[in-house]
C-alpha positions in Angstrom: -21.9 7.9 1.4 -21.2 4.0 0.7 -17.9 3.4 -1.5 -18.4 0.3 -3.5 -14.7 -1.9 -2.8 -12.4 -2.6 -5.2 -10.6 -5.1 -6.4 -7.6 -5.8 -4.9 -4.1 -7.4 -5.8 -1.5 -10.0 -4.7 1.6 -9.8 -5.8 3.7 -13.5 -5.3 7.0 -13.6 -6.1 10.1 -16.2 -5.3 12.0 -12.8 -3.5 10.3 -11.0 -0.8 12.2 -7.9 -2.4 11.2 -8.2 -5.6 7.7 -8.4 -4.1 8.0 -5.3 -1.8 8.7 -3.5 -4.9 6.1 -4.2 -7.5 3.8 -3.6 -4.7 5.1 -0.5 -3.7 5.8 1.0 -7.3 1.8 -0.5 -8.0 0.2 1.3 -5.2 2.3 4.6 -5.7 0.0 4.7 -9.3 -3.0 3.2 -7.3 -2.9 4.7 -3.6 -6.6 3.3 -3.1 -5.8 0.1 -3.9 -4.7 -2.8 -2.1 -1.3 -4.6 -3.0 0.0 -7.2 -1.0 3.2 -8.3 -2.0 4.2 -12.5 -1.0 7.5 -13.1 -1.5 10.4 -15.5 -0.5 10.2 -18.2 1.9 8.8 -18.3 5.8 12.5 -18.9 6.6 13.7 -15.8 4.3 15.2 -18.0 1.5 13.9 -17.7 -2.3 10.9 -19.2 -3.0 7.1 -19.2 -2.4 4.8 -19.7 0.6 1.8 -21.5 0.2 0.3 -20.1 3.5 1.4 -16.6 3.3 -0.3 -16.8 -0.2 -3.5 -18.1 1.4 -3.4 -15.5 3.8 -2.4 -12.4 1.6 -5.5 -13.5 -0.4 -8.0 -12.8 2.4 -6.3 -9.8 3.7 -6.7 -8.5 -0.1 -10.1 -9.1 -0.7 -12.3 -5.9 0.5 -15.5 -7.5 -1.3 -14.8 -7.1 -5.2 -12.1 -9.9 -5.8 -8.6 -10.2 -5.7 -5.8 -10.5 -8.5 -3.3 -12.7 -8.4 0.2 -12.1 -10.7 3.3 -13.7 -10.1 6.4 -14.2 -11.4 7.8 -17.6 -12.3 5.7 -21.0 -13.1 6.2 -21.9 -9.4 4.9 -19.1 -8.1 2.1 -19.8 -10.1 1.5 -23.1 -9.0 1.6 -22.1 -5.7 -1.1 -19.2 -5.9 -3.3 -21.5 -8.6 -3.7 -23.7 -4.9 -4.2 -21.0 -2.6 -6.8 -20.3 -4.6 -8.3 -23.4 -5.3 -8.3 -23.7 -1.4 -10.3 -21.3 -0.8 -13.9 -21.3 -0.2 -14.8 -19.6 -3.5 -12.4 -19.5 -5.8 -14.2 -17.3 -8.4 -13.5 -13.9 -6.1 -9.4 -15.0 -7.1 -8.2 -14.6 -10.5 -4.5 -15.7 -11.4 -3.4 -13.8 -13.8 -0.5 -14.6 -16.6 0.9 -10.8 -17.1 4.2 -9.0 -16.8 4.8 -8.9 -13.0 5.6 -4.9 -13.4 3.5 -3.5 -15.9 0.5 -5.6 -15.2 0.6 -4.6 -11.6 0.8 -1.2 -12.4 -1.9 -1.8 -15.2 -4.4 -3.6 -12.3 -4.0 -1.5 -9.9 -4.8 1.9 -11.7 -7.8 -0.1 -13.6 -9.1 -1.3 -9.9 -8.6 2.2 -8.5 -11.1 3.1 -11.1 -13.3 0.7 -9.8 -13.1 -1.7 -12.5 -14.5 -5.3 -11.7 -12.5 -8.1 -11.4 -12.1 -9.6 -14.8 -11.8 -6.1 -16.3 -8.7 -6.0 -13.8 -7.7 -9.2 -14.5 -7.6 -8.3 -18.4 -6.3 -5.2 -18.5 -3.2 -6.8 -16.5 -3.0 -9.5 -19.2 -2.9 -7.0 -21.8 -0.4 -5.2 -20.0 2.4 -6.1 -22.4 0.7 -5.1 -25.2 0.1 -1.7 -24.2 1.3 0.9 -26.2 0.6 3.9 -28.4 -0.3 3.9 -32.0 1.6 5.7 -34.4 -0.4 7.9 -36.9 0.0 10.5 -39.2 -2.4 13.0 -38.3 -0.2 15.8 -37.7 -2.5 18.5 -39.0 -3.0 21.6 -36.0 -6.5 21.6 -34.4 -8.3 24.8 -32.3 -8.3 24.7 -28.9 -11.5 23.1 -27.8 -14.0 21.8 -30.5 -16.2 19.3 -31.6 -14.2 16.7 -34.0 -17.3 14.5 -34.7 -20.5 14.1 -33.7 -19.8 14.1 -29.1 -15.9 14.3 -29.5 -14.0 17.1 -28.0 -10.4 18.2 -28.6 -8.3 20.3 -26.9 -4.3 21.1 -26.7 -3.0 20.8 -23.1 0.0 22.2 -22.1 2.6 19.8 -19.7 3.0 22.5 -17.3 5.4 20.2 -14.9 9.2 19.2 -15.5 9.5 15.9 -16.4 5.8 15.6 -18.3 4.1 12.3 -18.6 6.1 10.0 -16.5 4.9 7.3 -14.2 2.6 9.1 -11.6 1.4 12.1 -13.8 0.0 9.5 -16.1 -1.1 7.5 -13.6 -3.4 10.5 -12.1 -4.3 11.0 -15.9 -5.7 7.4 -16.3 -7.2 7.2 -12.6 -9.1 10.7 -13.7 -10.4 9.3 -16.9 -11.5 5.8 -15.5 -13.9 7.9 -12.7 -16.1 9.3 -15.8 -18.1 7.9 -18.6 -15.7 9.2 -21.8 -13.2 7.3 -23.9 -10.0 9.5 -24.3 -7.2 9.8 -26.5 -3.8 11.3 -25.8 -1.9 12.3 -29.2 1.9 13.6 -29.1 3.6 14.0 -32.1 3.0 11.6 -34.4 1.6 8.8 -31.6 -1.8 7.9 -29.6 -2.0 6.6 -26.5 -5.2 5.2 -24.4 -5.7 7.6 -21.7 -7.0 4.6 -19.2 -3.4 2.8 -19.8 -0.8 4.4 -17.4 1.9 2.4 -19.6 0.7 3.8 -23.2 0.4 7.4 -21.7 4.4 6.7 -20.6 4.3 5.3 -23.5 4.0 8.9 -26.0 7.8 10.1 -23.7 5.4 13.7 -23.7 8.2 16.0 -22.3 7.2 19.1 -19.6 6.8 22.0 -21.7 5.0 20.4 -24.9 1.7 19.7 -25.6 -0.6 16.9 -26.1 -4.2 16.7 -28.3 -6.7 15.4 -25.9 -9.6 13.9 -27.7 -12.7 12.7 -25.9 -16.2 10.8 -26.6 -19.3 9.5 -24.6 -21.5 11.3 -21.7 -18.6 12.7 -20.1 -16.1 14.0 -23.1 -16.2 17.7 -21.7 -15.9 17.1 -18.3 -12.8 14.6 -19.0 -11.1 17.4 -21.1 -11.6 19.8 -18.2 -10.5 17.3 -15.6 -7.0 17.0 -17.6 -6.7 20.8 -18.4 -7.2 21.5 -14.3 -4.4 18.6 -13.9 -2.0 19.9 -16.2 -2.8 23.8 -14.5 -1.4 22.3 -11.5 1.3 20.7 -12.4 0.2 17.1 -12.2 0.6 17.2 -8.2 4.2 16.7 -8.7 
């Protein structure tokens, strides 16, 4: 069985720390996808390399693309002309997002298998990412068509901490796999259940319980998938 490749990321910042980090908090959400983190100088000092960059964005690219974030207007400058030195520069997209939350945000969308300018989006829309308040706070059945394909169910947060960063990761990476647009309601508040930042987003505590609401092809298998996570725990 062929697995199509996915879009992968670069992550170029003036501190080779700072770097290491994104990249590692980014692919601890997205363990399937490639982060690179460029950071610093070749002698160690702050600042950007223009050849490491160059480099990090062919060791990145698996077939579907590479994203490019960085994190001041140098470090821009500097991946803007890695990229325009390469041979096509359309597989390269540099990307003006918040360095943490849109890696995070690209790196669960390209685990998904999301193509590059869906990636490259979603990271730009990374700051804007968060849930909606409503004031539907009227109490549902378990399980039961809404409207028309929906399906709603309660879900019980059966680990400690609840939606924090890598149970809401595996949440989104779950949903993106099928054909269904979910909703994650808590209290009075909706979330997107592809955004790993609007599910963190709800603060869902262990022990509560969110309304999971889903549409298209896949609604019921995308409610089952979430029950079965929350049964185990979320893996943590």
């Amino acid at each position: 069985m062929t697995t199509n490749p996915r879009v992968g990321l670069v992550v170029v910042s003036h501190s080779d720390m700072l770097a290491n980090g994104v990249a590692e908090l980014a692919t601890q959400m997205a363990p399937d996808t490639t982060v690179i983190p460029v950071g610093g100088t070749e002698e160690g000092a702050l600042g950007t390399d223009y050849n490491a960059v160059v480099e990090a964005l062919t060791d990145a690219d698996a077939g579907a693309g590479v994203v490019v974030l960085y994190d001041l207007g140098s470090a821009k400058m500097t991946a803007e002309m890695a990229v325009e030195s390469a041979d096509d520069p359309t597989r390269y997209a540099v990307v003006d997002a918040p360095l943490v939350e849109g890696a995070v945000a690209a790196a669960v969308s390209a685990q998904g298998g999301a193509a590059l300018q869906d990636v490259a989006t979603t990271a730009e829309g990374a700051s804007a990412e968060s849930p909606t308040t409503t004031t539907t706070t009227s109490d549902r059945p378990a399980l039961h068509l809404v409207q028309d394909d929906a399906v709603q169910t309660e879900v019980k947060l059966t680990n400690e901490v609840g939606l924090h960063a890598r149970p809401a990761a595996l949440l989104a990476r779950t949903v993106a796999e099928l054909d269904a647009d979910v909703t994650i309601r808590y209290g009075t508040e909706e979330a997107n259940a592809a955004s790993v930042l609007a599910l963190m987003g709800l603060s869902a505590p262990g022990g509560k319980s969110i309304t999971v609401t889903a549409t298209g092809k896949d609604a019921a298998e995308a409610v089952r998938r979430i029950e079965e996570l929350a049964e185990r725990g979320f893996d943590d």
